[in-house]
N, C-alpha and C positions, 0 to 999 in steps of 0.2 A: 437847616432844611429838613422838613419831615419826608420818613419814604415811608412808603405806603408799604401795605401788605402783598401785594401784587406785586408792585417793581421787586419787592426781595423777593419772590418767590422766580421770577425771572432772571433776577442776578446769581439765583444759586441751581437755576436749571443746568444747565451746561456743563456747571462741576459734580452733579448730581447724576447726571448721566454717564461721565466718566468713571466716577465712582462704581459704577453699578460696573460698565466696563469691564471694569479691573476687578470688581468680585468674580466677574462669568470667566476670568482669565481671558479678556478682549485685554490689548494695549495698542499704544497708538504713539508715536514720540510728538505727534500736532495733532489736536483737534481740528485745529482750522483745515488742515490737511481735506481731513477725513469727510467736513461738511462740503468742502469743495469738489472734489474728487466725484465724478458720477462716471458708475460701469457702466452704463451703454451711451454713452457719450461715443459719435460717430468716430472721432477720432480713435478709438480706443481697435479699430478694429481694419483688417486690412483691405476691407469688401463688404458690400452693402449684403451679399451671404453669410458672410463672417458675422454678419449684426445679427441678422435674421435668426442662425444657429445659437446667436447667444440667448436668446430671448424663448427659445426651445429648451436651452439646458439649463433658463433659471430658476426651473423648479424640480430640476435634476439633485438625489443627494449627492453631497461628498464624503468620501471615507480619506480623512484627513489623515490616519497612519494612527499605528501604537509602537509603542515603547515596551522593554523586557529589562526586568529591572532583574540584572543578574543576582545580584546577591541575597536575594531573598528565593529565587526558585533553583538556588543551587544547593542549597543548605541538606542536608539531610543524606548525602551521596547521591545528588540527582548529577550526570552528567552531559546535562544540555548545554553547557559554555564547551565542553570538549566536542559535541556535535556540530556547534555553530563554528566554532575553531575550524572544522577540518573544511566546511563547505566554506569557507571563508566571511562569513554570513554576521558576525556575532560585534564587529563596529558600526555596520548598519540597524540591526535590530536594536541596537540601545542608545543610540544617535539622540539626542535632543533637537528638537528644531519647532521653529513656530511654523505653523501655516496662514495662509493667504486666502480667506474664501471667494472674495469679489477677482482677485489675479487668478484662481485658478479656472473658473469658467472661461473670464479673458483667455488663457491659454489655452484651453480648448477647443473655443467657440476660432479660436485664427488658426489651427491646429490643420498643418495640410495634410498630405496623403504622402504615406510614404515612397522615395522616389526608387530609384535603381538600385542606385549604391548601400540604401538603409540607412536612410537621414531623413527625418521628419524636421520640419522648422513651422516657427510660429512666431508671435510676436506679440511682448508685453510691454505698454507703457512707453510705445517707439523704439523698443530695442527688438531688434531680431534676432530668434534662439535658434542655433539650429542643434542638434542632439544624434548621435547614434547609440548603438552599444555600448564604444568603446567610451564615450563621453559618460551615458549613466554610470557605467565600472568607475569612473574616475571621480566623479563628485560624491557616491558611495561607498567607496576606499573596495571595490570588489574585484578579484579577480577577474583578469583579460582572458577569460581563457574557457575551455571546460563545454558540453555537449550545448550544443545548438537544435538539436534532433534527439528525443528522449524515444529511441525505439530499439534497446536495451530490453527490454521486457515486453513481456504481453500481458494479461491482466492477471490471470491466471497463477503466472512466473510470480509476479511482484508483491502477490499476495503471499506463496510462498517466501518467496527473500524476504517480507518483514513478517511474519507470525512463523517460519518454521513449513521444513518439509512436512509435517503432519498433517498439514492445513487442506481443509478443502476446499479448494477450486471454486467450489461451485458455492460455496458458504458469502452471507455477504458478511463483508467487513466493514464493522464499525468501530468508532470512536470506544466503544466501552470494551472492545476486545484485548486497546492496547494499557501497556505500560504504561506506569504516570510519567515515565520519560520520554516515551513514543506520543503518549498523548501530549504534551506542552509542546514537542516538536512541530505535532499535527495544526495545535491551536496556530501556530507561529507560521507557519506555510499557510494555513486559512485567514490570517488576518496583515499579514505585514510582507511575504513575498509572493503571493498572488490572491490579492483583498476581491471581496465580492460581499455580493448579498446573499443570504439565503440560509437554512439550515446546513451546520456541518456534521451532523452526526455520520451520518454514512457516508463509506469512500466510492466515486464514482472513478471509471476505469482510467481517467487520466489522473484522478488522484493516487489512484495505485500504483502506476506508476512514478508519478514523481515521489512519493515518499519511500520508494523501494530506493532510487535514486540517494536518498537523504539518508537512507538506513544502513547503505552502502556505502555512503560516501567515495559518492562519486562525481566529477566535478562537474559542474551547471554554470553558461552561463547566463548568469541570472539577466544581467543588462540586456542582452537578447530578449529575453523572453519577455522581461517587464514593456519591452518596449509593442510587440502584440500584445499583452494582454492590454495596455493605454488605447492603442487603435481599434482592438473589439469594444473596447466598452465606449467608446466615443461614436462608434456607429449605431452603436444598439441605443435608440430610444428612452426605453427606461432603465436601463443600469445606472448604480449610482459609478459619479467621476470618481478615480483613485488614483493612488497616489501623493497625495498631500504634501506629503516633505517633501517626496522628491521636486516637486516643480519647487519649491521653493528652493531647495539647492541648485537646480535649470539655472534659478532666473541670478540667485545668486554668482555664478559661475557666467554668467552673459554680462555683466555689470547692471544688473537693472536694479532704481534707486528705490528701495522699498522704503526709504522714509516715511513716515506720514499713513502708512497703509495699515487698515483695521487687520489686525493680527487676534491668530488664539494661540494659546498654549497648549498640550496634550494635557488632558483635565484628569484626574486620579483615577476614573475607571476607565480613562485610555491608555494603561500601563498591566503589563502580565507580572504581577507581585506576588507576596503571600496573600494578600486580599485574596486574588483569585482565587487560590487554592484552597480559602479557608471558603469561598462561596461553592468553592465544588465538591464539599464537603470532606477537606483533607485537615488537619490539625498538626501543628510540628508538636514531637515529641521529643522533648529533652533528655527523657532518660533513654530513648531507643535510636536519637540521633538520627532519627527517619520522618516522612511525612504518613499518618496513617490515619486510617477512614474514620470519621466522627460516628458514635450513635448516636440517636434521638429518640424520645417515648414515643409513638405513634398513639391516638384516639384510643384504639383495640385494646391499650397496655403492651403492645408487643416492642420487642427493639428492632429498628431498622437502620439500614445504613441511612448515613447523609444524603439525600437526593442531591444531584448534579443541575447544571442548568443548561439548557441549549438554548442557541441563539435563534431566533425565530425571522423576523424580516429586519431587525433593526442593524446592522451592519457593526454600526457602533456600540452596543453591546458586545460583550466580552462571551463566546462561546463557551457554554458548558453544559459540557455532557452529562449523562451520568459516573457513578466511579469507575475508577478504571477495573479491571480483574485479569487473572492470569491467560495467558495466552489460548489455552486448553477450553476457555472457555466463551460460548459463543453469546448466549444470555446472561443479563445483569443479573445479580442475583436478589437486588434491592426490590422492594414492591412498589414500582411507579406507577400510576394511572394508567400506563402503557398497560406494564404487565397485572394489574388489576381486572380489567379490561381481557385478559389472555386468560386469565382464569375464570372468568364469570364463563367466556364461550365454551372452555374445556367441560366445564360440570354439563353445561347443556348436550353437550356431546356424550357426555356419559348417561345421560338419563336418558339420551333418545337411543342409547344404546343400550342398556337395560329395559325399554320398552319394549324394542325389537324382542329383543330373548322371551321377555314376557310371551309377547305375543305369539311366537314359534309354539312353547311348549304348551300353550292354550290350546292351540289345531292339533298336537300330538299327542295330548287329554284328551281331545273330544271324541266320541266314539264314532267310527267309520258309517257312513250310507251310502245305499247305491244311486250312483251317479244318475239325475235328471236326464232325461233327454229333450230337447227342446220343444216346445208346443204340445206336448204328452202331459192332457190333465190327469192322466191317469198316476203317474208319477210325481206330483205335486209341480212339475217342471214349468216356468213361464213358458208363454207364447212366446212368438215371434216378434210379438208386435212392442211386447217389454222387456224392459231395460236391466240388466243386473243393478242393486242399488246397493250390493254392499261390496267397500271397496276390496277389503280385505281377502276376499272368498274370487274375488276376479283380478288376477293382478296385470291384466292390460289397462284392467280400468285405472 
């Protein structure tokens, strides 16, 4: 029997697609599964609202989680497994897990409102989840314990406790002011224990707080907390859904049979590794047994540090600032478009300040005459009737 060109290209779609799958880091243990399987399938939800919310949130992103691959951003004498150690933080942060993207809306979209007690319940796939605190602590291997209320400091205080008594208050603080140790701690609190969208360069006063909290090591607990920020970002419209792993660990921990269910993997640049650091322009150094800032030629022939990168809208990009600098100091010292841009204004600031000067000692040259009286042609003085027109010589004008 002849087979046509067509029927093969049909017999090998299916595996062709799988394939591809499995490049993008998609698996699945049943195709069939997966063709079967439809998320808004009435079933799938516990109220014909619960459908309606899902069909709002399906074009919501997800911030499916990152990974901290210790052994590469430890290297050097960086002491962030000793920081993640003390907050208890540091089996969650390097956890492997796949996510769920069609389960995760599902658990959103039936995701109730939290009741008295602080138990949220939802339901995936027929199984019903219910979750507190103390349930996230425990599918996260995290401490039961530790501040529920972060009012320990004030903004002010917090900025002190991580930069030093020196600090001013009133200074803003940014990413580039910290340590590369303080900074990967910062990245790590911005992307894996309270994920969002948006730029992290600068600390806003609840960030100050918490990372005084972290700097201090002082205990949080975290399940608390993760479980409002799940509920603000499920009320708000456009925030992307977070959390990723964890629902997978939820559903995990409820028996729900993920068999058969399109899965991803956390893909290479959703891991804090040396990559990172070599894209935020850090280099390990063998003979100094440290991490330390790359040069590069710039256009001009000048040497510049490595420019940093910051995250912009995409969530799932890996935050990166500029380099880090010593404490003491408030501005990068690198020349970034930022600060490009900071120097073009300064020179014009200079030059309309040497214009003024000009112009002062021009009126203290020129030689004195007696004053006009107004409407007096005798005196060469305008009328009434006109207008001063030079501005210099009238300065209400």
């Amino acid at each position: 029997m002849v087979r046509t060109k067509s029927a093969a290209k049909k017999q090998k779609g299916p595996a062709a697609t799988t394939s591809r799958r499995r490049r993008h880091g998609d698996s699945s243990d049943s195709t069939d599964n997966e063709q079967v399987f439809q998320p808004d399938n009435p079933r799938n939800f516990v109220s014909r609202n619960a459908r309606e919310a899902y069909h709002k949130l399906a074009t919501r992103h997800v911030i499916y989680g990152f990974r901290v691959v210790l052994e590469d951003i430890c290297r050097g004498g960086l002491h962030v497994k000793e920081m993640l150690d003390a907050m208890g933080w540091t089996e969650f942060v390097t956890r492997k897990v796949k996510v769920y993207p069609q389960l995760i809306k599902i658990f959103y979209a039936n995701l109730s409102a939290m009741d008295e007690d602080g138990v949220l319940r939802t339901t995936v796939l027929k199984k019903n989840i219910e979750f507190d605190a103390e349930t996230i602590n425990h599918v996260l291997h995290l401490p039961n314990s530790g501040a529920e209320e972060l009012n320990a400091f004030t903004e002010g205080s917090a900025k002190k406790a991580i930069m030093g008594d020196d600090w001013d208050e009133a200074r803003t603080l940014t990413s580039h002011n910290l340590s590369l140790e303080y900074r990967l701690m910062f990245w790590i609190y911005n992307h894996i224990i309270l994920p969002r969208q948006g730029s992290f360069g600068k600390f806003s006063a609840p960030d100050c707080v918490w990372f005084a909290y972290i700097v201090g090591q002082r205990p949080i607990n975290l399940g608390h907390h993760m479980m409002r920020h799940m509920v603000y970002f499920r009320r708000r419209t456009t925030l992307a859904l977070v959390y990723g792993t964890l629902i997978t660990l939820l559903m995990e921990n409820a028996g729900v049979d993920l068999r058969g269910m399109e899965s991803r993997d956390l893909y290479s640049h959703k891991l804090l590794n040396d990559s990172s650091l070599k894209k935020m322009g850090y280099v390990y150094s063998g003979r100094t047994n440290s991490w330390e800032m790359k040069q590069k030629r710039t256009r001009r022939g000048q040497d510049e540090e490595g420019e940093g990168f910051e995250e912009e809208e995409n969530p799932d990009d890996i935050e990166e600032g500029g380099p880090s600098q010593p404490a003491s100091y408030e501005v990068p010292q690198n020349i970034t478009t930022k600060r490009g841009i900071q120097l073009i204004l300064e020179k014009f600031a200079n030059m309309e300040r040497k214009l003024d000067e000009h112009i002062q000692e021009c009126r203290m040259a020129a030689p004195s005459r007696p004053q006009a009286r107004m409407g007096d042609p005798s005196t060469g003085g305008p009328s009434s009737s006109q207008q001063p027109t030079d501005p210099l010589s009238h300065p209400e004008a």
